[in-house]
C-alpha positions, 0 to 999 in steps of 0.5 A: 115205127117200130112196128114197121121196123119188125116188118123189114126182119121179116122181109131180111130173114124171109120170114112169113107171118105166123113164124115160130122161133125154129124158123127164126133161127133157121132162117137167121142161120142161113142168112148168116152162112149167106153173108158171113164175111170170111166165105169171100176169101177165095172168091177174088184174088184181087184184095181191094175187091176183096175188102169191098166183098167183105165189108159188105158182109160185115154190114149184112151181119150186123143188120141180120144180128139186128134183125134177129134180136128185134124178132126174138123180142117180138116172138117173147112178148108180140103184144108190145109190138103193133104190125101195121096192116 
């Protein structure tokens, strides 16, 4: 299961194997740039779309944050988790 789930980060972040910590935090730093939730302030005038645009933003931060702590867990110590094939 887990190693499914490093899979998913992977597929998240568009990251390819072999990925070194570099093109994790490069990656990570555009996703974050992609989906930070106050770059939905001037989009809309209108504020119930506004919160909607935003929540969705603050939901794709917590998953990317989630996504780039398991890959740096991965990248510390690769051993402990199998990639299904």
């Amino acid at each position: 299961m887990r190693g499914q789930s490093v899979k998913n980060a992977m597929a998240l972040l568009n990251l390819k194997e072999p990925f070194n910590h570099e093109d994790l935090l490069n990656q990570y730093q555009e996703a974050c740039r992609k989906w930070d939730p106050a770059r939905y302030a001037g989009h809309t005038n209108n504020p119930g779309k506004y919160m909607q645009m935003y929540k969705k933003g603050e939901s794709k931060t917590k998953e990317i944050q989630s996504a780039f702590e398991l890959l740096q867990q991965f990248l510390e110590n690769p051993d402990t988790i199998k990639l299904p094939e």
